[in-house]
ZADO-789971 format. One line per 5 residues: number of its first residue (from 1); their letters; for each residue x, y, z of C-alpha. Coordinates in pm, 1 decimal, padded with zeros to 6 digits. Layout:
NUM = a = X,Y,Z ~ ... .
***
This chain:
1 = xxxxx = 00000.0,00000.0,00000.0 ~ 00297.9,00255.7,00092.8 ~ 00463.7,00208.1,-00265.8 ~ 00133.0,00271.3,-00412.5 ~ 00093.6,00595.9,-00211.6 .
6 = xxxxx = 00429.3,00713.3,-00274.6 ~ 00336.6,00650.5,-00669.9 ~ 00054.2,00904.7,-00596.6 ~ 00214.2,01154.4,-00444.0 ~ 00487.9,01115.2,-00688.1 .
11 = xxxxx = 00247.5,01194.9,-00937.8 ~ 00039.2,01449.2,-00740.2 ~ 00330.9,01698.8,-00777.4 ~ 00298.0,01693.4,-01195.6 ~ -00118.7,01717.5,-01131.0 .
16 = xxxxx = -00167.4,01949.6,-00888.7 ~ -00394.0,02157.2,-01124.9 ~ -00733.8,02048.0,-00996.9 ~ -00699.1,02073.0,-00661.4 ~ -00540.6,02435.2,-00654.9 .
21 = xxxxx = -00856.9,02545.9,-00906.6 ~ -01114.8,02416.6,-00725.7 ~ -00985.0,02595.5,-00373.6 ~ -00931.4,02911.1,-00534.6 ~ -01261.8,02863.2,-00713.9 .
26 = xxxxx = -01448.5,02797.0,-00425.5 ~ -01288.0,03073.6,-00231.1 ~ -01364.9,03300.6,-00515.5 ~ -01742.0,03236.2,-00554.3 ~ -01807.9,03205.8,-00197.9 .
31 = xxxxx = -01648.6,03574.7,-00155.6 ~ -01838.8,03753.9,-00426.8 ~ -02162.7,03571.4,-00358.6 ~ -02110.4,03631.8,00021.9 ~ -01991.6,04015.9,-00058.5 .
36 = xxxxx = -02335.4,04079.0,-00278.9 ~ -02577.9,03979.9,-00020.7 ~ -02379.4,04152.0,00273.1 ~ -02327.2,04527.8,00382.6 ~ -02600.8,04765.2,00334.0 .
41 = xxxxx = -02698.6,04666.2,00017.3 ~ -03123.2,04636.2,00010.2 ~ -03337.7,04554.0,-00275.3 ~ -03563.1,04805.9,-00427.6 ~ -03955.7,04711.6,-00493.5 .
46 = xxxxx = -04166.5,04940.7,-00634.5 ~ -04520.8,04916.1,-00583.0 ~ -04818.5,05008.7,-00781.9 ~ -05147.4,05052.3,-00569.2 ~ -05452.6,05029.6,-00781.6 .
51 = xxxxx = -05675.4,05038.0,-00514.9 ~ -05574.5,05317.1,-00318.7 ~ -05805.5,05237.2,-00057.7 ~ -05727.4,05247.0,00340.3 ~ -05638.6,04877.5,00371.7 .
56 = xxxxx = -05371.8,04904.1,00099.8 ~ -05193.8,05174.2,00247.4 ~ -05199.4,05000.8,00574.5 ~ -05043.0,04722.5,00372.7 ~ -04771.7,04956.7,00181.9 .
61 = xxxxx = -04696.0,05095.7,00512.3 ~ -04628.2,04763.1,00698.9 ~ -04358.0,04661.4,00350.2 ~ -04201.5,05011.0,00435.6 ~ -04143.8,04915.9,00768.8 .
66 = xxxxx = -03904.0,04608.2,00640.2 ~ -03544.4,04695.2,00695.0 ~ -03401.8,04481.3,00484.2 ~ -03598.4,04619.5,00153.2 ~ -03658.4,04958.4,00006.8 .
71 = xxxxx = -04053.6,04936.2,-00108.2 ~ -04149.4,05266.6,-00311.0 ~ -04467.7,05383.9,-00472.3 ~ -04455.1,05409.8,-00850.6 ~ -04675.0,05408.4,-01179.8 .
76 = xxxxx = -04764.8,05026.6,-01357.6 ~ -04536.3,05184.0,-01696.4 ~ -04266.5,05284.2,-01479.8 ~ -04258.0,04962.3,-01244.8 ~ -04276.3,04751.3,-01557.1 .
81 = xxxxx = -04020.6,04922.1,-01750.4 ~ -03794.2,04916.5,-01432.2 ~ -03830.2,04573.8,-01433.6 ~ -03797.3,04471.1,-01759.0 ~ -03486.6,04660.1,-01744.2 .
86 = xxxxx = -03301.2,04470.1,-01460.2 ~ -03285.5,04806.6,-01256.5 ~ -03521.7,04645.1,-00948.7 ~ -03592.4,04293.7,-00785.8 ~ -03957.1,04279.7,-00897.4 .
91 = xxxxx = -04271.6,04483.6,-00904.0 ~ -04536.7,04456.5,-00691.2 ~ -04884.0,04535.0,-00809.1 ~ -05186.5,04579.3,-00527.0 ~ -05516.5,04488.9,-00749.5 .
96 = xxxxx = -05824.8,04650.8,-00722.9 ~ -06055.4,04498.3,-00481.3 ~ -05811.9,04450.2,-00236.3 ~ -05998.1,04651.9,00054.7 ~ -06307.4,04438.6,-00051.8 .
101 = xxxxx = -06148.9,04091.8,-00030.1 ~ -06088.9,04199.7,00346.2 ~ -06407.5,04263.9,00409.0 ~ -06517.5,03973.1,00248.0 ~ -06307.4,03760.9,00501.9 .
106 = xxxxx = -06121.6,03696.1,00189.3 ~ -05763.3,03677.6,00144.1 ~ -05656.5,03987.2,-00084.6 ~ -05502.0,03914.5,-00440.4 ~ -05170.6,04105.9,-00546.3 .
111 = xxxxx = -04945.3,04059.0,-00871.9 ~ -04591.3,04034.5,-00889.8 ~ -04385.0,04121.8,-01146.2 ~ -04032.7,03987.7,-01240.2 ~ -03837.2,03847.0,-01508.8 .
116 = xxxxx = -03671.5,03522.2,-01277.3 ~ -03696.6,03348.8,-00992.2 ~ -03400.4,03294.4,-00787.0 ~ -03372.5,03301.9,-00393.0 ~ -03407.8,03657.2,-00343.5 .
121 = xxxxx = -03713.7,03710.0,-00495.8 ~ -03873.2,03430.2,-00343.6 ~ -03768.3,03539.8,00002.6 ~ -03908.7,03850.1,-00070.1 ~ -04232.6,03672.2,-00242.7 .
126 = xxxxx = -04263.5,03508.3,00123.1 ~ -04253.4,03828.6,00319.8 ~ -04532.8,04005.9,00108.8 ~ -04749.0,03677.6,00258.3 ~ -04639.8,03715.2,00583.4 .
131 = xxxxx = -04763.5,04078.3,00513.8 ~ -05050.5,04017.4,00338.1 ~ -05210.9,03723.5,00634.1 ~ -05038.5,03953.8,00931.8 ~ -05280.7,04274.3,00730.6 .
136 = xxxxx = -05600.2,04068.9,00717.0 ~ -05590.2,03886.2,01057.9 ~ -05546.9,04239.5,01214.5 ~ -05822.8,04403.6,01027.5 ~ -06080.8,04095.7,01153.0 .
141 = xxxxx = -05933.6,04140.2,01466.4 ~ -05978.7,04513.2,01510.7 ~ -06356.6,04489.3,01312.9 ~ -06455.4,04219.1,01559.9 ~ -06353.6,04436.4,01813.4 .
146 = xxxxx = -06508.8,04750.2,01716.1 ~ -06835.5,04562.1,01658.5 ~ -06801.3,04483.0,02019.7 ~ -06736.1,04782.8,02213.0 ~ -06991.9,04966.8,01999.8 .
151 = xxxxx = -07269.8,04702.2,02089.5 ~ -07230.7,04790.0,02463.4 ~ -07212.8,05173.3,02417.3 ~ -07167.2,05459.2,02176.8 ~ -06846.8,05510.2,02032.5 .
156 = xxxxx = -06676.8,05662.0,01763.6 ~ -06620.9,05366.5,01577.4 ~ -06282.9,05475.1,01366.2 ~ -06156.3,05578.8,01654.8 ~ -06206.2,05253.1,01804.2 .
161 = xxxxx = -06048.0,05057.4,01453.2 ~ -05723.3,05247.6,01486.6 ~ -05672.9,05155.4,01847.7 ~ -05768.7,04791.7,01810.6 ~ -05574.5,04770.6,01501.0 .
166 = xxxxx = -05238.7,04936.3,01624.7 ~ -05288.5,04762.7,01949.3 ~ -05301.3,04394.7,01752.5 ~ -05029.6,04483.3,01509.5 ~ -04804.5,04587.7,01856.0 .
171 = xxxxx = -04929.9,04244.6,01962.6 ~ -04810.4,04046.7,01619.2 ~ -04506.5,04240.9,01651.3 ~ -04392.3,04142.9,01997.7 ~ -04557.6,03869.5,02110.5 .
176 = xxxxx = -04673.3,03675.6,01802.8 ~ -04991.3,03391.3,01779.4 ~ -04726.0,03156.6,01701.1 ~ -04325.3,03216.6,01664.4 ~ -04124.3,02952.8,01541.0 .
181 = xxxxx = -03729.7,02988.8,01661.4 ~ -03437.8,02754.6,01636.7 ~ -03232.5,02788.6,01896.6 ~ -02937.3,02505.8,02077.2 ~ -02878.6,02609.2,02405.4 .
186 = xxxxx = -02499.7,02553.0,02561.6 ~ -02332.8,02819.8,02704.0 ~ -02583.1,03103.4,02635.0 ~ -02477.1,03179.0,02261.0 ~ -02703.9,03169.5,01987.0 .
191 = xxxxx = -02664.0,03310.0,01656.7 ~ -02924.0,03328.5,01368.9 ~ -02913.1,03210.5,01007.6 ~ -02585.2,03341.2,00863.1 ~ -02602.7,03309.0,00507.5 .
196 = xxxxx = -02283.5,03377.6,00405.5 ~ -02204.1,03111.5,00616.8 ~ -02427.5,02902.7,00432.8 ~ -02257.9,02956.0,00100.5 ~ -01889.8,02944.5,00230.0 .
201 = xxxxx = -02013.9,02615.4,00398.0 ~ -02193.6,02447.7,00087.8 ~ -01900.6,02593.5,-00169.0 ~ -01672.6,02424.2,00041.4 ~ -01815.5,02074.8,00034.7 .
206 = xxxxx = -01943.4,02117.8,-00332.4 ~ -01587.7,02189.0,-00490.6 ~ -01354.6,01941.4,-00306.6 ~ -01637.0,01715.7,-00443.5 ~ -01456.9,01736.3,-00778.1 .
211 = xxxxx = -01130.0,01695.7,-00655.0 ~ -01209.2,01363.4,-00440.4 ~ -01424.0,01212.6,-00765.0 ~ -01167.3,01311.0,-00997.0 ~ -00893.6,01167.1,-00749.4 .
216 = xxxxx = -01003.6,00850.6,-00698.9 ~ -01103.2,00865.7,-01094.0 ~ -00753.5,00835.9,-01151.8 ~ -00750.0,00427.4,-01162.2 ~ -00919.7,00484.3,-01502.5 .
221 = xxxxx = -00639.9,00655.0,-01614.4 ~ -00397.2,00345.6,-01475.4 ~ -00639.6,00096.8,-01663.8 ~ -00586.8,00315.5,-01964.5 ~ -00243.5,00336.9,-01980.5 .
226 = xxxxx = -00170.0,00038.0,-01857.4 ~ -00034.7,00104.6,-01478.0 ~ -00309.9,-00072.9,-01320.0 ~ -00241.0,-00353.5,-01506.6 ~ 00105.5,-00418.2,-01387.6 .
231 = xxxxx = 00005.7,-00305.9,-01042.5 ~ -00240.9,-00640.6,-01041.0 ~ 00031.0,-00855.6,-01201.9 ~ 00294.5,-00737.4,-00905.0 ~ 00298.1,-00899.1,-00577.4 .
236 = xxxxx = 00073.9,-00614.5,-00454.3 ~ -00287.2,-00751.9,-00329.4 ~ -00574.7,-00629.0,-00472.3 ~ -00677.8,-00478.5,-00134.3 ~ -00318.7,-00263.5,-00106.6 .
241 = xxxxx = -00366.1,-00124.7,-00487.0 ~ -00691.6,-00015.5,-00402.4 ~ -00633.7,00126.5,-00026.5 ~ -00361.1,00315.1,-00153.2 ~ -00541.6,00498.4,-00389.0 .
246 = xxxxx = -00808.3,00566.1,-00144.3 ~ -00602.0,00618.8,00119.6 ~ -00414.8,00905.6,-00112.0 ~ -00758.0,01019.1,-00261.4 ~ -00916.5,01089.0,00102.7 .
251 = xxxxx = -00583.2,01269.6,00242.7 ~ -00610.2,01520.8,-00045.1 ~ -00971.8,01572.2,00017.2 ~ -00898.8,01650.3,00369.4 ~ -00679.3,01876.9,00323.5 .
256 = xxxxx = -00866.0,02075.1,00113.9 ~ -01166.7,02095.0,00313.8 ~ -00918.3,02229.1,00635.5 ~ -00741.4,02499.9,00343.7 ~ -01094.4,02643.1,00267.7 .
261 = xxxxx = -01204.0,02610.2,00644.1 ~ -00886.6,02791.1,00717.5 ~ -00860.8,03006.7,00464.6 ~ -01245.8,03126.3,00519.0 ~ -01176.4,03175.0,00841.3 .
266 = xxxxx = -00871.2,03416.1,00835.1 ~ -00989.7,03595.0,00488.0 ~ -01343.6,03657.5,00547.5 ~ -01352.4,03620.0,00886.8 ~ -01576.5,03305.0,00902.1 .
271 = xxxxx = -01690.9,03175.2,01296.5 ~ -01632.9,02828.8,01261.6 ~ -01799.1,02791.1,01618.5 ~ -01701.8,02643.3,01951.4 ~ -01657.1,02281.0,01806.9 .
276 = xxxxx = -01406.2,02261.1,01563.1 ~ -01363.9,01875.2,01635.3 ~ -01718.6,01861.6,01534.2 ~ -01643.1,02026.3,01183.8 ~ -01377.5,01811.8,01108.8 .
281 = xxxxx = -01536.0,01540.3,01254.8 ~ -01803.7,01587.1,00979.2 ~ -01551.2,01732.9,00706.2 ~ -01392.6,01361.2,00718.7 ~ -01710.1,01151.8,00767.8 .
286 = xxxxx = -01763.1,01365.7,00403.7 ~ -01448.7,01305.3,00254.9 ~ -01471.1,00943.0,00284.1 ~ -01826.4,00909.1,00236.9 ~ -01735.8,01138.4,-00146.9 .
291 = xxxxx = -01450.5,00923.6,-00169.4 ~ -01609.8,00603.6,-00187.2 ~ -01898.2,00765.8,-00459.1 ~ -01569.5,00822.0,-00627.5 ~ -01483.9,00474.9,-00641.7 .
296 = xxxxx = -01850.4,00376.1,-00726.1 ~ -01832.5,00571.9,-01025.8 ~ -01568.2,00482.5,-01120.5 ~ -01655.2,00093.3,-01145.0 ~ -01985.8,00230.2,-01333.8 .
301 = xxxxx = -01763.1,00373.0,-01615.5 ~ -01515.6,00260.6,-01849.3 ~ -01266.6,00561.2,-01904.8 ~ -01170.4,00855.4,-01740.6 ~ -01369.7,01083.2,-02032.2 .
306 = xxxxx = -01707.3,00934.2,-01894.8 ~ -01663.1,01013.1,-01541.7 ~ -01597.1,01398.4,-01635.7 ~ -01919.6,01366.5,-01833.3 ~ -02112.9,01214.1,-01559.7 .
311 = xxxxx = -01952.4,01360.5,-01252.3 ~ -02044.1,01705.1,-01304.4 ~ -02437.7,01623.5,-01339.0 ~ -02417.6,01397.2,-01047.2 ~ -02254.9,01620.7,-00811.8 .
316 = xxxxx = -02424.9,01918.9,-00931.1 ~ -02800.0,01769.5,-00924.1 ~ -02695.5,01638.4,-00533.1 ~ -02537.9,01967.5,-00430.0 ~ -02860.5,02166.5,-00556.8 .
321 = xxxxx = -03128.1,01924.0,-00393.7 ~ -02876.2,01890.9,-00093.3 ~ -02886.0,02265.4,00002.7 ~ -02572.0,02363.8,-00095.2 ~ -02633.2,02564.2,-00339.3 .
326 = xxxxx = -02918.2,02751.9,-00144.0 ~ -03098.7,02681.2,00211.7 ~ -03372.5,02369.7,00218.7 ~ -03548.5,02599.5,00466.2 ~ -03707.6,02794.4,00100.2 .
331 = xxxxx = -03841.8,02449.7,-00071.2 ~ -04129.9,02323.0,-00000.1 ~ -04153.0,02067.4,-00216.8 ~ -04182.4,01721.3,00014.5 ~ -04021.1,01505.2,-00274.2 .
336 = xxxxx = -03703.5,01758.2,-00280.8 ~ -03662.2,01742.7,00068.3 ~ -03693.4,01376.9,00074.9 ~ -03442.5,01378.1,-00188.8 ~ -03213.7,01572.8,00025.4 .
341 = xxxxx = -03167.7,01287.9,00291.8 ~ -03059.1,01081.7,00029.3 ~ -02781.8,01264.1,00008.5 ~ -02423.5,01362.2,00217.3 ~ -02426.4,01747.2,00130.7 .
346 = xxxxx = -02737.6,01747.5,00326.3 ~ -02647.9,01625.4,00618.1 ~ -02286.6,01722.7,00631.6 ~ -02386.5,02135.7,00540.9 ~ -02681.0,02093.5,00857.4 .
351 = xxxxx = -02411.5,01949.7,01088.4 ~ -02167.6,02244.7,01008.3 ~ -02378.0,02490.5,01060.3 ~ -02571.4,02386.0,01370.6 ~ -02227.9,02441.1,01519.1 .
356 = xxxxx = -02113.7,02773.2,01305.8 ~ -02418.6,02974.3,01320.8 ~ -02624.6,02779.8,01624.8 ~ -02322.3,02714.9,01846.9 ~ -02390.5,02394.5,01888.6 .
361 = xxxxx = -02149.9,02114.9,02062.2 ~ -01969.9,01815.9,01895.8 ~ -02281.3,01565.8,02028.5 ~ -02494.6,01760.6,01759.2 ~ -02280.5,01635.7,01515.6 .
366 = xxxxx = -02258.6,01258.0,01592.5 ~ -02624.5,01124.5,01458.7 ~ -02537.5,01333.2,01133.1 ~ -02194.6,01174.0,01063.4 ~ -02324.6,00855.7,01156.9 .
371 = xxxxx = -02543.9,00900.9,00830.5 ~ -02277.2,00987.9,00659.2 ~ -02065.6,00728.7,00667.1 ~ -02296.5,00525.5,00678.2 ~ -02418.4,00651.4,00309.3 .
376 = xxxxx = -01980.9,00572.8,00257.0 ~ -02008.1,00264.1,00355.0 ~ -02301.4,00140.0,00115.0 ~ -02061.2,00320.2,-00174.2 ~ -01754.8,00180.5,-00033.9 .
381 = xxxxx = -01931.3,-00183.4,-00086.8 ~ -02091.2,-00157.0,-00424.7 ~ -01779.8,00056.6,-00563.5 ~ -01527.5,-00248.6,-00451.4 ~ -01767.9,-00495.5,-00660.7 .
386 = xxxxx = -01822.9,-00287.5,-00938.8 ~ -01407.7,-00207.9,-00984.3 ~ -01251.5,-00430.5,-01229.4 ~ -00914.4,-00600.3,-01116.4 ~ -00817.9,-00732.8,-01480.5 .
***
């Protein structure tokens, strides 16, 4: 097994290419994408209210109150044109009827307007809900309580709508129906979603992805020239040609994952947490786990050409459906998310992060790598029968 590691590293120092690309390529996209949705930057929305009634200015002025948006009143042409030009997010359009679906007990219709969809818009798409159910429940709320008071006496009954209907939105805003929270509780820390986090997390995993397949790939390459061949004919057992190669494969991966962890964390800054036995507890519970879907790809193809043709839609598709790419916590689709436990990226970018963003402790790591490897193993098994020692 050593002489077959030593012929790796040997050759490592002629094809280093891949594995200094895909660092610097991870680093890169992980600091632009972080940079463009940090600082002060926020969104513009214009809004076109075609009802102009009192219920859709109580709804523009609740948007306005977002700090993390800049929601201004415009014209349809000019919201459209804005639009269509790239210059805003999207356009939001407040139909007529709106006041009257309120009082219908109905839920008001709006339009949006936009040329994509992509995560920002459909963050913002889910506030204008929240907005839009948060607007109605407070109107019923301050109607059923003006119909109240002014059954028992007289009253001046706008009077009475403004109160109840500041008083509930105080109430929504402070001490919600119903607040959902994630929170891990260990020395008194807790930090919210971080999504630059996210991305430097999932780029990380994603990109030494390619260097691990394409690693462990490299036995094609012996079969095609012949080295693996002579490597079966030599005294070497089958078990010492192939543990080298993983051995050499899985090294390279891990040291990869600790430059980007490293490097993200004294470039941009990056809180790796309190644990940082639990990352790289999980960082090589992924490495092997990618390393052995290496090896079971590689026993599925026939030259080293195929697995760059298959490799990049496999790890792609997973990365995408595994979160990586974006948070789960936006789908909503029940099939996706099922998909997502099928694979690592999934569990290895949840264990990460519930100790760099929740501060969580290196026990909320150990069901998650258990997956993992377990997920290794089953590759590990069907990659060693599908290999082909001739």
């Amino acid at each position: 097994m050593l002489s077959i590691i030593k012929l790796r590293l040997m050759r490592l120092r002629n094809d280093y290419f891949v594995f200094v690309f895909m660092t610097i390529l991870a680093l890169g996209l992980s600091f632009v994408m972080g940079s463009s949705q940090s600082g002060n930057y926020k969104p513009t929305v214009p809004i076109v209210n075609s009802d102009s009634s009192e219920y859709s200015n109580l709804f523009i002025e609740e948007l306005k109150n977002s700090k993390n948006y800049n929601f201004t009143l415009t014209d349809y042409d000019n919201a459209y044109k804005k639009v269509d030009e790239g210059k805003v997010l999207m356009a939001l359009i407040i139909n007529k009827g709106f006041q009257r679906d309120i009082n219908n007990n109905k839920m008001p219709k709006v339009s949006i307007i936009k040329t994509k969809d992509d995560i920002e818009i459909l963050t913002t798409e889910n506030l204008i809900k929240t907005n839009l159910a948060k607007l109605k429940n407070n109107v019923n709320i301050a109607k059923v309580t003006t119909d109240y008071i002014s059954g028992i006496k007289d009253v001046d009954k706008k009077n009475i709508f403004n109160k109840a209907y500041d008083l509930s939105l105080e109430n929504w805003e402070y001490k919600r129906p119903m607040s959902v929270t994630r929170k891990t509780i260990t020395d008194g820390k807790w930090s919210e979603f971080d999504n630059f986090k996210h991305i430097i997390i999932g780029f990380t995993l994603f990109f030494s992805m390619y260097t691990i397949v394409f690693g462990i790939g490299e036995i094609l390459n012996e079969r095609k020239y012949n080295t693996w061949q002579r490597q079966i004919v030599s005294p070497l057992s089958k078990g010492a040609i192939l543990g080298g190669n993983m051995v050499i494969t899985f090294m390279i991966g891990i040291i990869q994952v600790g430059v980007l962890i490293m490097a993200s964390k004294y470039l941009f800054n990056v809180d790796w947490g309190s644990s940082f036995l639990g990352i790289m507890t999980v960082s090589i519970s992924f490495v092997f786990t990618v390393t052995s879907l290496g090896l079971f790809l590689s026993g599925i193809v026939k030259t080293h050409s195929q697995l760059a043709a298959i490799s990049p839609v496999i790890l792609t598709s997973t990365s995408m459906i595994g979160g990586a790419m974006w948070p789960l916590e936006i789908v909503n689709s029940k099939i996706l998310l099922f998909l997502a436990n099928l694979t690592p990226q999934k569990w290895a970018i949840e264990a990460m992060e519930e100790i760099a963003m929740y501060n969580g402790s290196f026990n909320s790591v150990i069901y998650p790598s258990l997956i993992i490897i377990f997920m290794g193993i089953i590759y590990f098994i069907l990659g060693i029968k599908l290999i082909r020692f001739e």
